[in-house]
N, C-alpha and C positions, 0 to 999 in steps of 0.2 A: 681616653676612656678605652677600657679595653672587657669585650668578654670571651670568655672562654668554654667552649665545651671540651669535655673530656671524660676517661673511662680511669677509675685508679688514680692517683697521687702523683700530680703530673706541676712543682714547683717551678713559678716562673718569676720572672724579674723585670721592670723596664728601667734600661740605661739612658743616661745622658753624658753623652761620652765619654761613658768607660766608668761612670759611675752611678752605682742603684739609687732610684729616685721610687721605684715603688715596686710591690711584691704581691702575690697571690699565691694559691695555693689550692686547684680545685680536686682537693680528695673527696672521692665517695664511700671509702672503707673497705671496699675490695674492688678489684680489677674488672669484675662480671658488673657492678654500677656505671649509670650516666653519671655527671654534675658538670653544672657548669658555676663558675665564677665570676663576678665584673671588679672592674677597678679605675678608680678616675685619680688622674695626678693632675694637680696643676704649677704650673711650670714655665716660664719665662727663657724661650728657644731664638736664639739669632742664625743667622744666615750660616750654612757648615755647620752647624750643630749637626748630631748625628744618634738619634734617639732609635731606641731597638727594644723588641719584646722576644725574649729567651728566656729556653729552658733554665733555673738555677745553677750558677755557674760550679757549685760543690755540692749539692745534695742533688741522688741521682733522684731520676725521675722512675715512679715504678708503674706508669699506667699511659697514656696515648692523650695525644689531643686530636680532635676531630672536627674535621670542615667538610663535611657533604649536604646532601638534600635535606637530609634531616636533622644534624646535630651541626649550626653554623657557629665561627670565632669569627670574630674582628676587632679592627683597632684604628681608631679615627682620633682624628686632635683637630681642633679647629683657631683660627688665627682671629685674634682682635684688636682693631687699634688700627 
Protein backbone atom coordinates (compact mmCIF):
# COMPACT_ATOMS: atom_id res chain seq x y z
CA UNK A 1 0.00 0.00 0.00
CA UNK A 2 1.38 3.03 -1.00
CA UNK A 3 0.23 6.86 -0.70
CA UNK A 4 1.44 9.69 -2.28
CA UNK A 5 1.34 13.36 -1.90
CA UNK A 6 2.40 15.57 -4.60
CA UNK A 7 2.32 18.95 -6.64
CA UNK A 8 1.74 18.45 -10.74
CA UNK A 9 1.95 14.96 -12.61
CA UNK A 10 4.38 13.14 -10.69
CA UNK A 11 4.05 8.94 -12.52
CA UNK A 12 5.20 6.23 -10.30
CA UNK A 13 5.59 2.58 -10.50
CA UNK A 14 6.09 -0.41 -7.86
CA UNK A 15 8.70 -3.03 -8.88
CA UNK A 16 9.18 -6.55 -8.09
CA UNK A 17 12.43 -7.09 -9.13
CA UNK A 18 12.83 -5.30 -11.94
CA UNK A 19 9.41 -5.83 -12.88
CA UNK A 20 6.01 -3.37 -12.78
CA UNK A 21 3.45 -4.94 -10.51
CA UNK A 22 1.57 -1.64 -9.89
CA UNK A 23 1.31 2.09 -11.10
CA UNK A 24 -0.24 5.53 -10.00
CA UNK A 25 -0.35 8.52 -11.26
CA UNK A 26 -1.15 11.64 -8.81
CA UNK A 27 -1.74 14.58 -11.29
CA UNK A 28 -3.53 17.62 -10.28
CA UNK A 29 -3.55 19.51 -13.66
CA UNK A 30 -1.13 21.91 -13.08
CA UNK A 31 1.94 22.34 -11.03
CA UNK A 32 0.58 25.29 -8.40
CA UNK A 33 -2.14 21.90 -7.12
CA UNK A 34 -1.82 19.50 -4.06
CA UNK A 35 -3.08 15.70 -4.87
CA UNK A 36 -2.31 12.83 -3.52
CA UNK A 37 -2.76 9.22 -4.59
CA UNK A 38 -3.09 5.55 -2.87
CA UNK A 39 -2.40 2.29 -4.35
CA UNK A 40 -2.56 -1.27 -2.79
CA UNK A 41 -0.86 -4.41 -4.65
CA UNK A 42 -0.97 -7.66 -3.40
CA UNK A 43 1.72 -9.90 -4.11
CA UNK A 44 3.51 -12.91 -2.87
CA UNK A 45 7.45 -11.74 -1.81
CA UNK A 46 10.21 -14.26 -0.62
CA UNK A 47 13.33 -13.69 1.09
CA UNK A 48 15.85 -11.30 -1.53
CA UNK A 49 12.83 -10.14 -3.26
CA UNK A 50 13.53 -6.54 -3.73
CA UNK A 51 10.35 -4.44 -4.09
CA UNK A 52 10.80 -0.47 -4.97
CA UNK A 53 8.49 2.56 -5.37
CA UNK A 54 9.76 4.94 -8.33
CA UNK A 55 9.43 7.74 -10.28
CA UNK A 56 8.10 6.08 -14.11
CA UNK A 57 10.89 4.66 -15.55
CA UNK A 58 10.06 6.61 -19.37
CA UNK A 59 7.32 9.12 -18.80
CA UNK A 60 9.14 12.19 -17.21
CA UNK A 61 7.66 13.38 -14.18
CA UNK A 62 6.33 17.15 -14.49
CA UNK A 63 5.49 18.00 -10.73
CA UNK A 64 7.33 16.99 -7.07
CA UNK A 65 6.34 14.52 -4.60
CA UNK A 66 6.15 15.82 -1.05
CA UNK A 67 6.96 14.41 2.46
CA UNK A 68 6.82 17.19 5.23
CA UNK A 69 4.70 18.30 8.18
CA UNK A 70 1.95 18.89 6.04
CA UNK A 71 1.72 16.89 2.86
CA UNK A 72 3.08 13.18 4.14
CA UNK A 73 3.90 9.78 1.46
CA UNK A 74 4.41 6.31 2.59
CA UNK A 75 4.61 2.76 1.75
CA UNK A 76 4.01 -0.06 4.06
CA UNK A 77 3.47 -3.90 3.02
CA UNK A 78 2.72 -6.19 5.65
CA UNK A 79 3.62 -10.22 5.95
CA UNK A 80 1.01 -13.01 6.63
CA UNK A 81 1.37 -16.48 7.14
Amino acid sequence: MWSISGRGGVPLQLTKNGVVIGRSDPSTGTEDDFGNVSGFVITYAEENDVLLMKTHSTVKALGKIYSNEYHQSAFGGWRLG
